[in-house]
N, C-alpha and C positions, 0 to 999 in steps of 0.2 A: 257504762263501763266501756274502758277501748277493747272492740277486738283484736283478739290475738289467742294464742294457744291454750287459753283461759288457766283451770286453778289444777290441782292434781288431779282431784276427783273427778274429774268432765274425763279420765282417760279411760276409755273404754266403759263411757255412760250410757252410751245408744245402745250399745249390746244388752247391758244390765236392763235398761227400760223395756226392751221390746221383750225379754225373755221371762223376768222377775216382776215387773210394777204391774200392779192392779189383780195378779192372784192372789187369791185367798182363798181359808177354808173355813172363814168365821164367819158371822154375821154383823155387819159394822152399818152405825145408822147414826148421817150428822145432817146436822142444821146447823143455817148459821145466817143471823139476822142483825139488823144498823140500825141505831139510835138517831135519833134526827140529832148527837154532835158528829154523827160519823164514825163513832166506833162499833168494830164488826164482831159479836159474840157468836161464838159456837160454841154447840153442846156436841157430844159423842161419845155414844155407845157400843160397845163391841162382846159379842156372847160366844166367848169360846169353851167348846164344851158343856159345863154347869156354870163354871164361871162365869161373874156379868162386870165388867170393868168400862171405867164411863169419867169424862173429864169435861170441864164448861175453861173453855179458854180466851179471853177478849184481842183483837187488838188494836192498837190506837195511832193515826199517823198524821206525824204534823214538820209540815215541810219534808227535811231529809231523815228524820226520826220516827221511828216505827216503834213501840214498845209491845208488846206481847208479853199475857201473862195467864196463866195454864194452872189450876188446880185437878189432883188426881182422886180415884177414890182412894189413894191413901193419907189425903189430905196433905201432897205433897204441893207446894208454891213455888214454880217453876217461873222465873221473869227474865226477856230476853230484850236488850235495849240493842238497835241498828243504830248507826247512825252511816246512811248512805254518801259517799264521795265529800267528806271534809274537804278533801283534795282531790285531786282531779286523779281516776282511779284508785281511791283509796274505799276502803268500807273497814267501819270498826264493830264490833259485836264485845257486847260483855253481858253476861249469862247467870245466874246463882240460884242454886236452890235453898227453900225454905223448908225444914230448920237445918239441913245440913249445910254445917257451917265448914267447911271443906270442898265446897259443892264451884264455889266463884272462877270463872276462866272471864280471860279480856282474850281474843283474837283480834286478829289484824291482819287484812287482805287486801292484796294490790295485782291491780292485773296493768298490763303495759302492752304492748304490739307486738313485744318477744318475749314478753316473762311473765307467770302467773306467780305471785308467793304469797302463802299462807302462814301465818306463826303464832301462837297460843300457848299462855300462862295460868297454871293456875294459881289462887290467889291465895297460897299459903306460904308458910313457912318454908317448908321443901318440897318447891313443885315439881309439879310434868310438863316440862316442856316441847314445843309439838314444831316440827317445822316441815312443811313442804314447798316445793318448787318446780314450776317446769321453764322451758326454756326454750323459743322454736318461733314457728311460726303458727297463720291456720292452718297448713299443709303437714307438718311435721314437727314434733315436738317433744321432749325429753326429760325427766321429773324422777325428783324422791323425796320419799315421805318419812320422816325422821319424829321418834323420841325417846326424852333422855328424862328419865329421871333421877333428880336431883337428891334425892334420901337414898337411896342404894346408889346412885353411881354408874347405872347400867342404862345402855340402851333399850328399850321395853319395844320399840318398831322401827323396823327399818325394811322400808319399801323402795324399787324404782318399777319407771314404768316410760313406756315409748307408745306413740299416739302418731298414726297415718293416717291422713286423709285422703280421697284421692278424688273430685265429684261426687259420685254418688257411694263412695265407700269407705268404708273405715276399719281401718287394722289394728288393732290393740296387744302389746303384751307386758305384763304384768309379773312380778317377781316380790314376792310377798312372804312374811314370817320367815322373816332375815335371810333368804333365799332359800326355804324349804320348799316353798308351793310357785310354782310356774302356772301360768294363767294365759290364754292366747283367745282372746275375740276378737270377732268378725261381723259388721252390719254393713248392711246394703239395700239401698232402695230402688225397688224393683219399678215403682211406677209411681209418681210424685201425683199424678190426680186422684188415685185411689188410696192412696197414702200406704199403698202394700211396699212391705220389707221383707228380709230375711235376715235372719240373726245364729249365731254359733257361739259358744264358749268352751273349751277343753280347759281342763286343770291339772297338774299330774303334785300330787306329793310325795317327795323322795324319803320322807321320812316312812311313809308305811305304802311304799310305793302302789297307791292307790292313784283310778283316771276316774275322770269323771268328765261326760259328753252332754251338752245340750243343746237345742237344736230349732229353733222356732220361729213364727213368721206373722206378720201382721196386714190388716187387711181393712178399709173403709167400705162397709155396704152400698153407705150414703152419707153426705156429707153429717149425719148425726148420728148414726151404729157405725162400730166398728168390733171386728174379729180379730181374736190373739188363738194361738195353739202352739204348746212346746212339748216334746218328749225327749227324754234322759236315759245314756244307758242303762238306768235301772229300772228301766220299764212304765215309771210314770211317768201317765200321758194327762197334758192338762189342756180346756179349752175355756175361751170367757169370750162373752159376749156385752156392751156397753153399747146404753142408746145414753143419747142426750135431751132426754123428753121436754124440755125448758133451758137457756142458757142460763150455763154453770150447776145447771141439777143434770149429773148422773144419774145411773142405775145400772149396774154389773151384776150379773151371775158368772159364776165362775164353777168349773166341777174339774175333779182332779182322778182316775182310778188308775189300778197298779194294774199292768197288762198281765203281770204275771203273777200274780194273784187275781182273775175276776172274779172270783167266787163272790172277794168281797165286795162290801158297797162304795158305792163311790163318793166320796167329799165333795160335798156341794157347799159354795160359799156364796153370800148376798151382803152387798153391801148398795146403801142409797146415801146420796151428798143431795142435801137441798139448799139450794142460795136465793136470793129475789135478786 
């Protein structure tokens, strides 16, 4: 793909990864092994609570074609076909679930040196259609997330969002649920050999005019552990810890407790990824 200001969602992703990705409070456990034609089967477990929910997903890639295909325990058949740069920055995705026959969306993405756009149909009679865009450079760049559904007539999302980069920083602000929720992160890296950052997110909703702060930073032990820790003005404080014991085999423990509640116990999450 060319760079450039890439697609909407990259706006204010570093924020979200450093703060959000790889906590948990469940217990999640995949594998995932190759057939000598090359295709990569994974299985995966996750036990939250009493609950035990668990999926075996294959996928298969040939040339610019990647197909993917996911059964759940609800015996749902989930198939997702790529087909990487027809054209030069293009990528098309078409999607459908099994047996919901309602389920079928085609997307279509193009990224360019100044423009990301994203746009998706779904494959019925009166769909949802989905369009996002931004517009900029790597330095700076400008986007909204749009859709419209065609059976009522109504716009169901409408998103913008502004994306600064600056070296080693990045400014995000976000303007979501039709301009009820304002959104403002903040990533920064502190030292690119330890791979340590620092991350921010504020939110405010004017609709019940509620804030909400988060706050967190990330940290390389050694080039195969690494440390995450976030706290929230509501008082949960979360930490995780991830070694890389084999490449592409994980291992995270993750614990989460309420500062202002200790009494109670604290949520401990484990999850292992095994690959060869």
């Amino acid at each position: 793909m060319v760079k450039g200001p890439g697609l909407y969602s990259d706006i204010g992703k570093k924020a979200r990864d450093l703060l959000y990705r790889d906590y948990q409070t469940d217990h999640k456990f995949t594998v995932t092994t190759y057939t000598s034609a090359g295709v990569a089967i994974t299985s995966s477990g996750i036990k939250k609570g009493d609950l035990l929910l668990g999926d075996v997903s294959t996928q298969l890639k040939n040339k610019n074609i990647t197909t993917d295909v996911k059964v759940d325990t609800n015996s749902n058949l989930l198939t997702t076909i790529t087909i990487d740069e027809p054209a030069p920055g293009l990528k098309a995705i078409f999607s459908f679930i099994v047996p919901d026959q309602k389920s079928g969306k085609v997307e279509l993405q193009y990224q360019h040196e100044y423009a990301g756009i994203s746009t998706s149909l779904g494959l019925t009679a009166n769909p949802v259609i989905n369009f996002s865009g931004v517009v900029g450079n790597t330095a700076l760049s400008l986007g909204t997330d749009v859709s419209f559904d065609t059976a009522s007539g109504n716009l169901t999302k409408l998103n913008a969002g502004l994306n600064f980069i600056h070296t080693d920083l990045i400014a995000s602000l976000l303007v979501n649920d039709k301009g009820d929720t304002l959104t403002a992160s903040y990533y920064q890296t502190v030292s690119p050999l330890t791979n340590t950052a620092v991350g921010a997110e504020m939110s405010h909703s004017f609709s019940s005019n509620e804030n909400t702060f988060t706050i967190g930073t990330q940290h390389a032990l050694d080039p195969l552990t690494s440390v995450k820790a976030r706290v929230n003005n509501y008082g949960r404080a979360s930490a995780l810890i991830q070694h890389e014991w084999r490449p592409k085999s994980l291992f995270t423990i993750s614990g989460e407790v309420d500062t202002r509640a200790i009494e109670k116990s604290a949520k401990i999450g484990l999850a292992l990824a095994l690959k060869p």
